[in-house]
Each structure stands twice: as structure tokens, then as C-alpha cells.
SERO-4910 file (N, C-alpha, C, O; in steps of 0.05 Angstrom, whole numbers):
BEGIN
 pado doro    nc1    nc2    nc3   cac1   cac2   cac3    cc1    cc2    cc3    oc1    oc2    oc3
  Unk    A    124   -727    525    103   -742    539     89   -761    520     87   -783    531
  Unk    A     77   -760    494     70   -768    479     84   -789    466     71   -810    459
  Unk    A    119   -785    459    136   -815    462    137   -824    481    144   -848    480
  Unk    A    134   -819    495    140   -835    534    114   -858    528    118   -883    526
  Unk    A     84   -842    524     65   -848    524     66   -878    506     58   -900    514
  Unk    A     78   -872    482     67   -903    466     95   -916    466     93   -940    460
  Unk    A    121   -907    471    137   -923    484    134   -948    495    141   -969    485
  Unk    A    118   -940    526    114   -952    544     85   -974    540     77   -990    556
  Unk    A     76   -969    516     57   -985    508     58   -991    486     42   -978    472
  Unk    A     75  -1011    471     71  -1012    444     66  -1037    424     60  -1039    400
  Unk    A     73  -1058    446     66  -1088    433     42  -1097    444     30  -1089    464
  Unk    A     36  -1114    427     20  -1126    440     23  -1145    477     45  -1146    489
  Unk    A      1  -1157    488     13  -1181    506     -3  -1203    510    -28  -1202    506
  Unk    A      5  -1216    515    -17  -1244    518    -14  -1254    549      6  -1263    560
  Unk    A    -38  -1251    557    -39  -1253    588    -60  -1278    592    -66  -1292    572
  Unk    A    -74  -1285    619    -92  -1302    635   -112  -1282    647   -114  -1281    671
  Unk    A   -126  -1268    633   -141  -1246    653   -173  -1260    654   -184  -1273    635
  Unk    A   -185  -1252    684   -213  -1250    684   -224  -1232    656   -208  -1214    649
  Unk    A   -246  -1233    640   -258  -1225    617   -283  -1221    620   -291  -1231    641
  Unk    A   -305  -1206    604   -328  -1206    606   -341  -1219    576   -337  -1207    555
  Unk    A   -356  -1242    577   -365  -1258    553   -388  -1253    543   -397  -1273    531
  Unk    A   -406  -1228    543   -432  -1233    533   -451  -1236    552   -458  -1221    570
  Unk    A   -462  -1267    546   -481  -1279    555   -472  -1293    571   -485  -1297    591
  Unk    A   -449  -1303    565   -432  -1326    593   -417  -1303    610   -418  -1311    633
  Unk    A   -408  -1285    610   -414  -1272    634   -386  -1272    645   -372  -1281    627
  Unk    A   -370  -1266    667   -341  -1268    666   -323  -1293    666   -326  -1309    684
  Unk    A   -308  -1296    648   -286  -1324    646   -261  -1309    653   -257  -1285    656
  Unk    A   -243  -1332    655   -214  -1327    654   -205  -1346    640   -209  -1371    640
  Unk    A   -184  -1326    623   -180  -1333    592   -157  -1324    593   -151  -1305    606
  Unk    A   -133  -1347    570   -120  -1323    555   -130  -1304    531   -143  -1312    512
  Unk    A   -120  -1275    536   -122  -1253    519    -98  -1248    508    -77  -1257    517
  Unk    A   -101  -1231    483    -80  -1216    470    -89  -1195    471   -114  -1196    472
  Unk    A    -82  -1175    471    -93  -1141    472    -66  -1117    475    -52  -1118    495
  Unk    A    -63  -1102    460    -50  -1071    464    -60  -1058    485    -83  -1052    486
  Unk    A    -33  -1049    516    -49  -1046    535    -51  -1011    519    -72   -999    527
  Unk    A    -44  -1004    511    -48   -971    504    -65   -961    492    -67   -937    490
  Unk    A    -88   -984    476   -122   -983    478   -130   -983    503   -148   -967    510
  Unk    A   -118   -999    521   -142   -998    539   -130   -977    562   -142   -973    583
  Unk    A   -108   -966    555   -101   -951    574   -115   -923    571   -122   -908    589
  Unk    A   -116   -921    544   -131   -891    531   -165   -894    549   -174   -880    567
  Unk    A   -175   -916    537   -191   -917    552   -200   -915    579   -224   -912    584
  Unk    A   -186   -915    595   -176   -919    619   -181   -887    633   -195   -879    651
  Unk    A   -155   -871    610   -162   -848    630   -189   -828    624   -195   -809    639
  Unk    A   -201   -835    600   -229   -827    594   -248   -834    626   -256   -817    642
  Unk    A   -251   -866    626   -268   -881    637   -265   -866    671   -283   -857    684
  Unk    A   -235   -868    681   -230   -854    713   -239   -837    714   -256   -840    731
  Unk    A   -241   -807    703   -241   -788    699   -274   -785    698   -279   -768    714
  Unk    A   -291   -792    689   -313   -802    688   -335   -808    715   -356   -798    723
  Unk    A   -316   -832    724   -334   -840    756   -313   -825    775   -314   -836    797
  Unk    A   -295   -804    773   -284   -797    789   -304   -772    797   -310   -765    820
  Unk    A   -312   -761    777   -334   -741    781   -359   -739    804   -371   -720    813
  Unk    A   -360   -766    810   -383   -770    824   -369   -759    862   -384   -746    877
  Unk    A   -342   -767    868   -336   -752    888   -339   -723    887   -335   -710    907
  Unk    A   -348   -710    863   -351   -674    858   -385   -676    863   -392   -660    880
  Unk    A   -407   -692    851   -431   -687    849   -443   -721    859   -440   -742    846
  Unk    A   -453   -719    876   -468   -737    890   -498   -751    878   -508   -773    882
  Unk    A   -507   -729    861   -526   -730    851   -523   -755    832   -537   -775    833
  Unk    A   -503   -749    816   -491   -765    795   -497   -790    794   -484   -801    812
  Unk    A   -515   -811    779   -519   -835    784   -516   -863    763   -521   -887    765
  Unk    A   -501   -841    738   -497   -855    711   -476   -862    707   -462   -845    717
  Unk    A   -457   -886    695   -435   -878    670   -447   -901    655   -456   -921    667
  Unk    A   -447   -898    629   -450   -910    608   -428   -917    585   -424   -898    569
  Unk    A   -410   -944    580   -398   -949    556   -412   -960    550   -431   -971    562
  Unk    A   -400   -957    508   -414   -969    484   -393   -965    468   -381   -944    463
  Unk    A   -390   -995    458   -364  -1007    451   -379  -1019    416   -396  -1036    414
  Unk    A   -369  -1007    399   -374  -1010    371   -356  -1026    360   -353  -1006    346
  Unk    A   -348  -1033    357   -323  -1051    337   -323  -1044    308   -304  -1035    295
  Unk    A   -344  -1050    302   -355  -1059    266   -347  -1024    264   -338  -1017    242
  Unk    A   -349  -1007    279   -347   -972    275   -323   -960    286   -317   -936    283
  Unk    A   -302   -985    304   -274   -975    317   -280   -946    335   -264   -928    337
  Unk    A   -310   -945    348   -315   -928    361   -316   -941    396   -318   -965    402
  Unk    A   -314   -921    412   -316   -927    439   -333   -902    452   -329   -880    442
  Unk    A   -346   -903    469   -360   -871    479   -365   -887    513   -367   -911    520
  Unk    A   -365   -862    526   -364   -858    545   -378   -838    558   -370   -816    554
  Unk    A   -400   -840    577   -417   -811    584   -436   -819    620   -451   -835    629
  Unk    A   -417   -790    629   -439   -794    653   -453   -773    660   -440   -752    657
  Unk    A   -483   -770    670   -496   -748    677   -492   -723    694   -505   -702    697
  Unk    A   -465   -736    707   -461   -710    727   -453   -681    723   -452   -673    700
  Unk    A   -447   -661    748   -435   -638    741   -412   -638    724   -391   -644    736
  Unk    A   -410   -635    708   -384   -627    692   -369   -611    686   -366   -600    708
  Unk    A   -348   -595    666   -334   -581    658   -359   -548    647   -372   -551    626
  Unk    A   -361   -523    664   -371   -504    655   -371   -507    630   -351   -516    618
  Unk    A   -400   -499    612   -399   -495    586   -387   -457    584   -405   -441    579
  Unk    A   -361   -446    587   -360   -418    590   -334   -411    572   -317   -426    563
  Unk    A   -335   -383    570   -307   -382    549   -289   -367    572   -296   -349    587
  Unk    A   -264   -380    571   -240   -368    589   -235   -347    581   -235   -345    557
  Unk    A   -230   -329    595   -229   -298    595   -200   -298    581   -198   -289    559
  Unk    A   -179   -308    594   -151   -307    578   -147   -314    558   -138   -301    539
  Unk    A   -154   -346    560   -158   -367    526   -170   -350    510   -160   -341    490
  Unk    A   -187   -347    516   -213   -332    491   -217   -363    476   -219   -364    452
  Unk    A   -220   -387    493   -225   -401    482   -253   -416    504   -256   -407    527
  Unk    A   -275   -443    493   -289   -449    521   -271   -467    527   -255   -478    512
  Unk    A   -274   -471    559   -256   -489    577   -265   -514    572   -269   -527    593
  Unk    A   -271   -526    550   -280   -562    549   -266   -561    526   -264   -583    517
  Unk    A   -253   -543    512   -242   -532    486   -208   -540    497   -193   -556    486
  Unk    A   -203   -530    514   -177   -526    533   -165   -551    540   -144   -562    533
  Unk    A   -182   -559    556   -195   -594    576   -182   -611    553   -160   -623    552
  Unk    A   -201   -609    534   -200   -637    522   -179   -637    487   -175   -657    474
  Unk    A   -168   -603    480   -155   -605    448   -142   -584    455   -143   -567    437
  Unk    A   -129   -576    475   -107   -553    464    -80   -560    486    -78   -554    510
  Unk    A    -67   -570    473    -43   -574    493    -25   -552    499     -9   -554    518
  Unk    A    -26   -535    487     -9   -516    503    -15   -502    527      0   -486    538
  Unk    A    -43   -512    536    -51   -503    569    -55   -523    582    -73   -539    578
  Unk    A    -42   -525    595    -48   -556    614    -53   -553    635    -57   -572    649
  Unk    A    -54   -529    643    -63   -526    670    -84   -505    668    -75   -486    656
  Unk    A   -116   -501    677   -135   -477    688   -142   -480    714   -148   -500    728
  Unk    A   -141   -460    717   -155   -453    745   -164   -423    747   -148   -404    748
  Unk    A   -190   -421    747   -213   -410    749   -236   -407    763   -257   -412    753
  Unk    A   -233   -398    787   -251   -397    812   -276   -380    806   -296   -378    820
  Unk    A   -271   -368    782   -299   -357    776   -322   -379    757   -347   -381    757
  Unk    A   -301   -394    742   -320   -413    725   -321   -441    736   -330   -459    723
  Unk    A   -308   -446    767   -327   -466    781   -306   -489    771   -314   -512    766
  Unk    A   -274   -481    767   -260   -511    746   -235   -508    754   -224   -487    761
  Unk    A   -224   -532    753   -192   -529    766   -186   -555    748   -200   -575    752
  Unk    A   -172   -555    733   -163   -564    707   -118   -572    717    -98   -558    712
  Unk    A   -120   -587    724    -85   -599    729    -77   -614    715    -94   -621    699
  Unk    A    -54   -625    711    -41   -643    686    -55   -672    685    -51   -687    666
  Unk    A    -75   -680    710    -82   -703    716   -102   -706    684   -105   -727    673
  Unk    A   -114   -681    672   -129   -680    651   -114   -686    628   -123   -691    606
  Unk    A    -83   -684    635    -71   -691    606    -82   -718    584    -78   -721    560
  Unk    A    -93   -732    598    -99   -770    599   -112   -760    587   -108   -776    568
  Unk    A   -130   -742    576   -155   -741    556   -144   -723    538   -150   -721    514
  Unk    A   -131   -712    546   -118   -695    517   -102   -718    507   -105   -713    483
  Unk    A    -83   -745    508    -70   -759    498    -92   -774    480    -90   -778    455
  Unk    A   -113   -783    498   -135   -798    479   -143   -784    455   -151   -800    438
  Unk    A   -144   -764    449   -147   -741    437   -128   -748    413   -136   -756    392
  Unk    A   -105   -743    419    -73   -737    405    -73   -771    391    -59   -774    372
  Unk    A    -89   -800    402    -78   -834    399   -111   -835    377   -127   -854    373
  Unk    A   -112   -816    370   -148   -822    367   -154   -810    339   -149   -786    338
  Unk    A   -162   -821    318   -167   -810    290   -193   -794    286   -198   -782    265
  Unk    A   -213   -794    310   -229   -776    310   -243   -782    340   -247   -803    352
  Unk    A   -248   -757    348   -253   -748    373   -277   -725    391   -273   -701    395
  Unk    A   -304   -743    400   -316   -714    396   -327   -712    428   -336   -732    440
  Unk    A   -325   -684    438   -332   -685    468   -368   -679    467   -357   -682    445
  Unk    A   -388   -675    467   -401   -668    475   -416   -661    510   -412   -679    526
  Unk    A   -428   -642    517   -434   -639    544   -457   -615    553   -464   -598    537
  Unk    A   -466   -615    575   -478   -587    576   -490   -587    601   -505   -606    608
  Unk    A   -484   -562    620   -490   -557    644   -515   -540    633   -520   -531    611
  Unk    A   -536   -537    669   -567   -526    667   -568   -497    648   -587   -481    652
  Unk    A   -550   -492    630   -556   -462    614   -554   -475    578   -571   -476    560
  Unk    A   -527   -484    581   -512   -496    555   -503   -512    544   -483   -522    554
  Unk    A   -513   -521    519   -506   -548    523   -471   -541    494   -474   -521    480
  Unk    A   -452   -553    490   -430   -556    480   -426   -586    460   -435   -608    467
  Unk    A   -412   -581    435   -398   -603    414   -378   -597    406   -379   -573    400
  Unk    A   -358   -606    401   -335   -597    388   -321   -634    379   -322   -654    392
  Unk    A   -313   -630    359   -294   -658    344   -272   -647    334   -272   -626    323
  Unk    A   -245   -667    340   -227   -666    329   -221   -696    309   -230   -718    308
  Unk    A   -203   -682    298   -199   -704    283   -166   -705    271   -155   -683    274
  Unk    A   -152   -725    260   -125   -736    253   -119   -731    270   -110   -708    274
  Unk    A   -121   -751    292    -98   -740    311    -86   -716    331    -63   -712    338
  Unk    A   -117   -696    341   -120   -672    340   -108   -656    330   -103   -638    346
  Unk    A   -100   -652    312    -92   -636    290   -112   -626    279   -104   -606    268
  Unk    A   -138   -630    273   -155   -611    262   -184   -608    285   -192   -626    301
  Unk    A   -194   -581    280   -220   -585    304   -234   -568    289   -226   -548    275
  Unk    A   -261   -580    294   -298   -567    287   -292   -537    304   -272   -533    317
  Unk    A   -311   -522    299   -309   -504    312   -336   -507    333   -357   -516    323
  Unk    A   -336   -499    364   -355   -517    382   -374   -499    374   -376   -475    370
  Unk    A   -392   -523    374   -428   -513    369   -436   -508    402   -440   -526    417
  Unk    A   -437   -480    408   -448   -486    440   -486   -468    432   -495   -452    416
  Unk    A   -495   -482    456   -524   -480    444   -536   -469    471   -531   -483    491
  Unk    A   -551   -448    474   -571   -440    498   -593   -459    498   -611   -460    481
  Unk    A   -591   -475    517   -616   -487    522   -606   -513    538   -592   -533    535
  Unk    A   -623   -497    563   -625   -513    585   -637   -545    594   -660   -551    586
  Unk    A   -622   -562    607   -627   -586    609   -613   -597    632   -601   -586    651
  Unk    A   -617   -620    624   -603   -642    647   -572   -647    639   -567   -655    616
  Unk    A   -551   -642    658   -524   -644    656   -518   -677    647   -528   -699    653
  Unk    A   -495   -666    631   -483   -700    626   -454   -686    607   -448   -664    600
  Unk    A   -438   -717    602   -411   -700    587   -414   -733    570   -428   -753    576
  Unk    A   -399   -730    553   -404   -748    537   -373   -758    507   -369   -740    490
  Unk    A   -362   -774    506   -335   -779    497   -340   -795    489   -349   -816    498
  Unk    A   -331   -785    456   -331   -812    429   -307   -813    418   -296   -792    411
  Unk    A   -294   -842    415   -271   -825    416   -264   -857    383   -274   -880    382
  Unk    A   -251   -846    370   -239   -883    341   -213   -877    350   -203   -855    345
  Unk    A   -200   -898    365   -169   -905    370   -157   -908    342   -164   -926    327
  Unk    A   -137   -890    336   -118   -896    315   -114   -925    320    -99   -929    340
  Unk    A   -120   -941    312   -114   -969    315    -88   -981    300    -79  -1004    304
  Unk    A    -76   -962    280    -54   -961    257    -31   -949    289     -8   -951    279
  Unk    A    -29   -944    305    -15   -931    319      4   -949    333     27   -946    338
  Unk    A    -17   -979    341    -18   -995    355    -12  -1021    347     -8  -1041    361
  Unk    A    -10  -1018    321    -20  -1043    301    -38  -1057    297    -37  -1081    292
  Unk    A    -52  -1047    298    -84  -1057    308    -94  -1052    276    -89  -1033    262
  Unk    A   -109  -1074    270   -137  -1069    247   -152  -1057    265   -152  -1033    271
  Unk    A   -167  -1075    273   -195  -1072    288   -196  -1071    318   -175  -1073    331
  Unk    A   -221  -1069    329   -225  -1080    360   -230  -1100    358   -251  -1104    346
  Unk    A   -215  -1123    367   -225  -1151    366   -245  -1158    379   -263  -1141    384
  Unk    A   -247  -1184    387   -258  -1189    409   -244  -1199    432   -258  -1198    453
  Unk    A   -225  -1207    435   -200  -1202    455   -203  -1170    468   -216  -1167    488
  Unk    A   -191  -1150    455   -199  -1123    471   -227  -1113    477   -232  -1097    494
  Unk    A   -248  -1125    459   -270  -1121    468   -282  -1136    495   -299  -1126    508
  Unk    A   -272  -1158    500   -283  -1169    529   -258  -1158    557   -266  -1160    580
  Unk    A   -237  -1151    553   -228  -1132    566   -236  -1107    575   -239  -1100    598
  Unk    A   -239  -1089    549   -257  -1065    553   -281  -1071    571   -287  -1054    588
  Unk    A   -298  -1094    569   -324  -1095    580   -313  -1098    611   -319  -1083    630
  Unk    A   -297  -1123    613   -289  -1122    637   -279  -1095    656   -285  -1088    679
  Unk    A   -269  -1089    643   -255  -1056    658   -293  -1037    662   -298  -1017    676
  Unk    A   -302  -1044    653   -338  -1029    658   -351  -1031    687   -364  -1017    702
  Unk    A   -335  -1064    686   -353  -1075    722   -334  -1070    735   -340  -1066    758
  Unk    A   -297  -1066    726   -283  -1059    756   -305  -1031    757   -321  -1034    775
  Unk    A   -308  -1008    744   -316   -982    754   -343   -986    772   -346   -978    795
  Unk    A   -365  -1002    755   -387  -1018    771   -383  -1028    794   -394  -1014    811
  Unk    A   -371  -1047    804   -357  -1045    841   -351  -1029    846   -368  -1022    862
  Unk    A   -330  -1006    845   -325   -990    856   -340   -965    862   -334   -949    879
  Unk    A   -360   -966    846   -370   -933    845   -394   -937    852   -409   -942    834
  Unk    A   -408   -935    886   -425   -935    899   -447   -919    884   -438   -906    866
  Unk    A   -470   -917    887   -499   -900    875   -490   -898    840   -503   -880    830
  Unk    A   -477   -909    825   -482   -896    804   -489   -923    781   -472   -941    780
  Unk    A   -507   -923    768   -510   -953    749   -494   -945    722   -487   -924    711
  Unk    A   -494   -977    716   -475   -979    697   -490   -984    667   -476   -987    646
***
């Protein structure tokens, strides 16, 4: 899955796309951009305002697009992934979710989570990504954990008692060496921005 994955994404392309400019606001431009940045991003970002069909309440997503730091984050307030440790794993399920590929599937009717391969998309960002950190925390717990090279190495998660307001939160530095990439340009950076307002139309009650 992981050759399939950058296979299917590995040159660059130079296209005519609508863009987001700053202060001038959307153009249509030619771009150059690696779609397998913005694809990583992608399944972070769905996954994200998809949530809001689970919790209504939900009225956030927030990107913040660093360049000068080859960071990208991603975070919305809603219900999220139980902060709980799986009784089988002996591991917590945001531990599972987001850095351990040999479970790709949970389901757990006691911890409130049904976890399908559709989550694989964030374990790949994970696997395309030189460092990676989830943070989150439902009304008891709040959760951190980072990986890093490539998930090949992980923090051990700091989970913390103390109650608050829910939110999940994804920082993720694209191996950009993977891609051929130095940097985030500014070509993928007004892309990325653009892909902010498709989710912005689409996702009724929640600001951007």
C-alpha cells in the first residue's frame, strides 16, 4: 500500500488551477506542485470536517501552513477519538488510529470508536512525514504522542487527567526529500490554502 501510495504520486505537475493569493484572494494560475503533498494533506483535512456529521456541536477546523518550519497542522473542536487504552492492544486507541499499522481495523462499542481502513490515510501521513504529532482530548483526558523518521520511532503518549473542551489536533513536516521537494513553496502553499475554502463551502456551521 505504501508503494502503491507514492507510485501513484511521484512527479511533480504543472496545471491551470483556481489558487488562494493572500491578499488578492483567489486567481487562476499556472501551478507546479507534488499531488502526494497535497494528497497527505487531504486525508488529514477530510477526516477532520468529516467529524462534524458524528458531532453537530462541532463548529471549528483550523489550518496553519508554516513553510519557513515545513510544518502543516490541522485541528477541529469536535468529538473525537476516546482518550482510552484498548483492552486487547494494551495500547490508547489514538496510539492505534494514528502509528501502529499492524491494526487497521478497531471496533469497540465500549470505547464509543469504530476505526476501518478508511483511517489508513492518516497512518500513511504518518509513514510520508519526518515528524508527526497527534494531540487531542475528550471531557476527562487530554492525550500527545509524536512520531518521528518516518514513524519508525514514537514518544511515549503523555495522557493527562484534566478535563476540558474537546478538540484533536495534527502537526504533521512532509518528508519533502520523498517527493523531491526542498521546501513548501509558494505554488503548494496557495493550493493547500485553496483546498481550506473547498472544506469552507462545504461544511455547513463550522468556521474556518
Amino acid at each position: 500500500m505504501v508503494d502503491l501510495f507514492i507510485n501513484s504520486y511521484p512527479q511533480p505537475m504543472t496545471e491551470d488551477l483556481w489558487v488562494y493569493e493572500g491578499d488578492v484572494g483567489m486567481v487562476k494560475r499556472e501551478v507546479t506542485y507534488v499531488p502526494g503533498i497535497y494528497k497527505l494533506l487531504g486525508e488529514i483535512l477530510v477526516k477532520m470536517a468529516d467529524n462534524k456529521q458524528w458531532d453537530a456541536k462541532m463548529d471549528t477546523i483550523k489550518i496553519d501552513i508554516h513553510p519557513e518550519k515545513n510544518t502543516i497542522s490541522v485541528m477541529n473542536n469536535g468529538k473525537g477519538i476516546p482518550v482510552e487504552m484498548h483492552e486487547e492492544e494494551k495500547m490508547y486507541v489514538p496510539s492505534i488510529v494514528f502509528g501502529n499499522l499492524s491494526r487497521l481495523n478497531v471496533n469497540d462499542d465500549e470505547a464509543g470508536v469504530t476505526v476501518g481502513q478508511n483511517w489508513f490515510g492518516a497512518k500513511l501521513c504518518n509513514i510520508f512525514s519526518t515528524k508527526f504529532t497527534v494531540e487531542m482530548a475528550d471531557n476527562e483526558k487530554s492525550f500527545k504522542q509524536t512520531w518521528s523518521s518516518n514513524m519508525s520511532k514514537a514518544s511515549e503518549p503523555l495522557v493527562k487527567e484534566e478535563p476540558g473542551e474537546e478538540f484533536t489536533r495534527v502537526t504533521f513536516e512532509p518528508d519533502l526529500s520523498r517527493f523531491g521537494m526542498e521546501k513548501l513553496d509558494s505554488d503548494m502553499v496557495a493550493i493547500i490554502s485553496r483546498r481550506a475554502f473547498d472544506i469552507a463551502a462545504t461544511s455547513r456551521g463550522v468556521n474556518k
